[in-house]
C-alpha positions as CSV (number, residue, x, y, z in Angstrom):
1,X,-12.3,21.1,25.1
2,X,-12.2,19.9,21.6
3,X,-15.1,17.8,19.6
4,X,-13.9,14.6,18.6
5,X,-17.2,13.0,17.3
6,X,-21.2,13.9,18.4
7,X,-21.3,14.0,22.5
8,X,-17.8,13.0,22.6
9,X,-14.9,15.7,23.8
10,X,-11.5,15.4,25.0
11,X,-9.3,17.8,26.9
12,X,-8.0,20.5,24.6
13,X,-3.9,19.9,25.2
14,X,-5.0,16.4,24.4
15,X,-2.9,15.5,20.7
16,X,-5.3,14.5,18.1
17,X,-4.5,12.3,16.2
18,X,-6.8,9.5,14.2
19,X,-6.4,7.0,17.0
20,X,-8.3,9.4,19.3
21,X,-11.1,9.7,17.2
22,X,-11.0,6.0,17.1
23,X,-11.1,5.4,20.8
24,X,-13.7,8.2,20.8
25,X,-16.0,5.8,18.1
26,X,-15.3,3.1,20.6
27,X,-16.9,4.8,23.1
28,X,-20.9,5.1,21.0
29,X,-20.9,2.2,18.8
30,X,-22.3,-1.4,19.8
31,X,-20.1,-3.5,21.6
32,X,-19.3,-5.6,18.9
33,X,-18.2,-3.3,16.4
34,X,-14.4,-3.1,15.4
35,X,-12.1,-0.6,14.0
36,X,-11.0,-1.8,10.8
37,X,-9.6,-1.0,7.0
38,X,-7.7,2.0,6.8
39,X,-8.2,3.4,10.4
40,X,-7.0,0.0,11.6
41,X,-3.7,0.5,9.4
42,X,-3.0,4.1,11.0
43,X,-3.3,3.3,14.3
44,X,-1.3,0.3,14.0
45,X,1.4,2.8,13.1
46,X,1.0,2.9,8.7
47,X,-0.3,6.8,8.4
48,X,-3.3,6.1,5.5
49,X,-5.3,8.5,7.3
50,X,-5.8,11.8,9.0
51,X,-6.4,12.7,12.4
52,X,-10.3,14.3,11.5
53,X,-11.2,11.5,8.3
54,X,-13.8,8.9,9.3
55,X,-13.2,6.1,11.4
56,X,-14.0,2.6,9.5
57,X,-15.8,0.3,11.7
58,X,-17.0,-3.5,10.8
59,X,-19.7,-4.8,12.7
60,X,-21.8,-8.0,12.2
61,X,-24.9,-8.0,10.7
62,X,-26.9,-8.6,13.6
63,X,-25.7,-6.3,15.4
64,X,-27.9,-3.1,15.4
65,X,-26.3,0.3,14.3
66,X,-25.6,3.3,15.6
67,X,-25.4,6.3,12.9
68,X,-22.9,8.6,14.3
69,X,-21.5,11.0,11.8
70,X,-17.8,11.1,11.5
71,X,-18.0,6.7,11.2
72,X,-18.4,4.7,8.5
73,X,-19.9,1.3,9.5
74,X,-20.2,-1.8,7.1
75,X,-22.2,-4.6,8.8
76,X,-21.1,-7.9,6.9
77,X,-22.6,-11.6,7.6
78,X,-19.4,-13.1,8.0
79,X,-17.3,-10.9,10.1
80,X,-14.1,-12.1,9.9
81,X,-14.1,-10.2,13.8
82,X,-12.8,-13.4,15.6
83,X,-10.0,-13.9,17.3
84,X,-10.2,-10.1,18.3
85,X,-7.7,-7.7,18.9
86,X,-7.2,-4.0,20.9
87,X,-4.5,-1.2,20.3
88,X,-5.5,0.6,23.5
89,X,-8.8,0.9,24.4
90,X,-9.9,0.4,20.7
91,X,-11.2,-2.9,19.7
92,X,-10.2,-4.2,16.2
93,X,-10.7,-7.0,13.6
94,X,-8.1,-9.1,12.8
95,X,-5.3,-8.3,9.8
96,X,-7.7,-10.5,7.0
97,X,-10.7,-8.4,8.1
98,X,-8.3,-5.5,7.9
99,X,-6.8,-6.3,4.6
100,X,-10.3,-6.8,3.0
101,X,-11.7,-3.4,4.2
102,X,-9.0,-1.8,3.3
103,X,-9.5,-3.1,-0.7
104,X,-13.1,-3.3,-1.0
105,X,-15.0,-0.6,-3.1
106,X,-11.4,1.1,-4.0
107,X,-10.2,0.6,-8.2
108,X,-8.0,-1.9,-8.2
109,X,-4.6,0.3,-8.3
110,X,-5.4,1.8,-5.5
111,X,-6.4,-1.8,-3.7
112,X,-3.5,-3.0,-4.6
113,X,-1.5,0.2,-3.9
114,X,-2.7,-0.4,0.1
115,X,-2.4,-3.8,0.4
116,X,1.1,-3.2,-0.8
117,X,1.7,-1.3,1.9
118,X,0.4,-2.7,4.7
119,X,2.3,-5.6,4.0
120,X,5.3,-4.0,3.5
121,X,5.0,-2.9,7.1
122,X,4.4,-6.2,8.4
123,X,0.8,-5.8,9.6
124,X,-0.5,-8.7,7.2
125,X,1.1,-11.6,5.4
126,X,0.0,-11.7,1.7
127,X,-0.4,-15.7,1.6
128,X,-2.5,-15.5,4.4
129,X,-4.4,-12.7,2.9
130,X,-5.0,-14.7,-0.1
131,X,-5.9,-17.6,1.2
132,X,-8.4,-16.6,3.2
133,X,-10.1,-14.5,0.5
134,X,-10.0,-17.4,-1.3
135,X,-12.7,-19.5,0.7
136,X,-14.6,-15.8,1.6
137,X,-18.0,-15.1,0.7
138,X,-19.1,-11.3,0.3
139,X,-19.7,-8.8,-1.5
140,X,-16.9,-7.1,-3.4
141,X,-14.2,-10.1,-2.5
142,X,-13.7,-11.2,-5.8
143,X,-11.7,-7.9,-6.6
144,X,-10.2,-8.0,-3.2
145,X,-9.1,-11.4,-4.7
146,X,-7.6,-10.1,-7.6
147,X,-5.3,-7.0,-5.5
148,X,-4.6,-9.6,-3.2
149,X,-3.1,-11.5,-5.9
150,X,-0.7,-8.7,-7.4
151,X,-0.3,-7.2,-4.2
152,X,3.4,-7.5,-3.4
153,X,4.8,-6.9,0.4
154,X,8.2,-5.9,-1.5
155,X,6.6,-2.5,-2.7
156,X,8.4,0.5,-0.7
157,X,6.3,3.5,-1.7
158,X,2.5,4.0,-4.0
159,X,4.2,5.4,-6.9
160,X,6.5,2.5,-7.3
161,X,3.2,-0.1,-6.6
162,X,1.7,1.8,-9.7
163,X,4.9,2.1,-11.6
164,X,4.9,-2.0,-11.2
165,X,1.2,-2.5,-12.4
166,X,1.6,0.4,-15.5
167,X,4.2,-2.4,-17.2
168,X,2.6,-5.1,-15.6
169,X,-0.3,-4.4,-17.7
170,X,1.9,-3.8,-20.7
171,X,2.9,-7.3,-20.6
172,X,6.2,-6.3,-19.0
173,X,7.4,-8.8,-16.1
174,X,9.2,-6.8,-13.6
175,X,10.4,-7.3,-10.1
176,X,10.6,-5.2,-7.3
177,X,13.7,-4.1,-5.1
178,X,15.9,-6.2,-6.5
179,X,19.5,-5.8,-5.2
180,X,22.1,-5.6,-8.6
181,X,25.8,-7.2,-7.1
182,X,29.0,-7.4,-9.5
183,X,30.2,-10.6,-10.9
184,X,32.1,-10.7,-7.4
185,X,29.4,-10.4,-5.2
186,X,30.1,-6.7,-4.1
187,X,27.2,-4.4,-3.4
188,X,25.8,-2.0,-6.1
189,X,22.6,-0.7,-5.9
190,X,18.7,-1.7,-4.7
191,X,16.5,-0.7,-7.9
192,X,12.8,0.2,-7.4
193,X,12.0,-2.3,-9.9
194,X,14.0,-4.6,-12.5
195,X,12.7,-5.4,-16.0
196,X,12.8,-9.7,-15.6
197,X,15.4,-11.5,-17.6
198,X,17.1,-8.2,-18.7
199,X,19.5,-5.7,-16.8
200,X,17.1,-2.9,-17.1
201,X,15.9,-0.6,-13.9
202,X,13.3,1.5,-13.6
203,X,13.5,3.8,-10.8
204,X,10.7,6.3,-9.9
205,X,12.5,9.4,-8.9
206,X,9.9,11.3,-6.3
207,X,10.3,15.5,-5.6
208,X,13.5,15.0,-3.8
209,X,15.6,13.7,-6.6
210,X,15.7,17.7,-7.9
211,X,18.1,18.5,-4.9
212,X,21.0,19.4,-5.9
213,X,23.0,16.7,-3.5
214,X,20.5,13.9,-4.5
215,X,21.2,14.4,-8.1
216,X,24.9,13.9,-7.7
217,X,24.2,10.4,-5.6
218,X,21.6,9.7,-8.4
219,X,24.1,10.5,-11.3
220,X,26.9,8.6,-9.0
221,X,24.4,5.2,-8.4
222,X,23.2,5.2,-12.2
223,X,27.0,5.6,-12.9
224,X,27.7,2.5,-10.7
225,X,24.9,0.3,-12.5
226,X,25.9,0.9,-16.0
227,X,29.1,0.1,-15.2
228,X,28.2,-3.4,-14.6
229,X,25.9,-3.5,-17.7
230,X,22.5,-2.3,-16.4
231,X,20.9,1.2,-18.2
232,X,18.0,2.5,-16.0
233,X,14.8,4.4,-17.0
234,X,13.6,7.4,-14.7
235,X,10.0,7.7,-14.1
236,X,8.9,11.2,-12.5
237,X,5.2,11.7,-11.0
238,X,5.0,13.9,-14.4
239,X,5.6,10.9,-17.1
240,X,3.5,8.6,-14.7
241,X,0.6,10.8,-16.3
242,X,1.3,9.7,-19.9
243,X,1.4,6.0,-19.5
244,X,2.3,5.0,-22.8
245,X,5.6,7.2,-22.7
246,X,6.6,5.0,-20.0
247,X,6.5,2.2,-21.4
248,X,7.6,3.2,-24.3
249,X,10.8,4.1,-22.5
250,X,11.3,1.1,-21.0
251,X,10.6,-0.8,-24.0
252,X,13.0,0.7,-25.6
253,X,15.5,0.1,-23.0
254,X,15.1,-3.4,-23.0
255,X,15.7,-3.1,-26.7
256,X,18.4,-1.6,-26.9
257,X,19.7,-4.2,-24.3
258,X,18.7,-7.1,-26.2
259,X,21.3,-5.5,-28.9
260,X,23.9,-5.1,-27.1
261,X,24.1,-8.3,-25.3
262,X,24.4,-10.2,-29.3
């Protein structure tokens, strides 16, 4: 047998995973408790957490509370727990209740960083989101409101969400994903982001752009963009520790764009 959470056990061949322990929560919490935040997020298929990290539960505030060690429960006076939801046996809030758990208490990089991604796989609609933050009364939703409000479902990864908000911040407008076409139409490339109202990319090149085969597609696409007037700045997890060197660099790209193109 393995321990999932206090006096709860499941068959040893059993896979765990974070939606067991989930189910397992299910099984000693009140009634009207509902998985929610990140734990909500894995199980509906975005991997935020691990298998053993604790379950997030929401439960209203008149609801009494269990302590069982392994959950965390918030008990909130408006739920947001209604219409109500299941993914198995585990009952779950609803995607705004979802979307503000999963921001709440988090620096607002990191807010935004999830909210990015769960709506990049579809589990929540931003405007929605925002709206309904907008008209929400609890504690911590104001700087819900505010990822809510730079969160962007276009995102693909974390590093590029922080990449986005690093010259964001710097006063550099920039878009995400933005597909670069010749003056025909024809295909090019998809950049991670795209400085606005300039032909500069900034890509964030993750571990896997050292491989030897990756760097010739790499040197082969940033070929391809140049050649219809685009230069592109590459950010590594390294220079994403010295902020200003960033931006420098893609200031200075946008520069020496701005000269060119006179």
């Amino acid at each position: 047998m393995q321990r999932l959470l206090p006096g709860v056990h499941a068959l040893a061949e059993v896979p765990r995973t974070h939606q067991l322990r989930c189910e397992a929560a299910a099984l000693v919490l009140p009634p009207a408790a509902r998985i929610t935040g990140a734990s909500l997020a894995t199980v509906r298929g975005l991997p935020l957490l691990l298998a053993d990290d604790d379950v997030e539960v929401v439960l209203p505030e008149s609801a009494y509370r269990c302590r069982v060690r392994g959950v965390r429960q918030r008990r909130v006076v408006v739920p947001l727990v209604s219409p109500e939801g299941s993914v198995g046996s585990t009952p779950c809030a609803p995607p705004l209740r979802m979307a503000l758990d999963l921001s709440l208490g988090l620096p607002r990089d990191e807010a935004v960083v999830r909210l990015d991604a769960v709506a990049h796989a579809g589990l929540v609609h931003l405007d929605d989101v925002r709206r309904g933050l907008s008209v929400h009364r609890e504690r911590g939703v104001v700087a819900a409101r505010a990822a809510a409000d730079l969160a962007d479902a276009r995102a693909a990864s974390p590093p590029e969400t922080r990449l986005r908000l690093l010259l964001q911040d710097a006063g550099l407008d920039v878009t995400p994903q933005v597909v670069v076409r010749t003056a025909d139409g024809a295909f090019v490339a998809r950049v991670d982001l795209a400085v606005d109202g300039t032909r500069v990319a900034v890509e964030h090149d993750g571990a896997w752009h050292g491989h030897p085969e990756q760097l010739a597609r790499d040197r082969a696409r940033s070929d391809a963009l140049q050649g219809v007037g685009w230069s592109v700045v590459h950010v590594t997890a390294d220079m994403l520790r010295e902020p200003a060197l960033v931006v420098a660099a893609v200031r200075s790209a946008v520069q020496r764009g701005r000269r060119s193109s006179r």
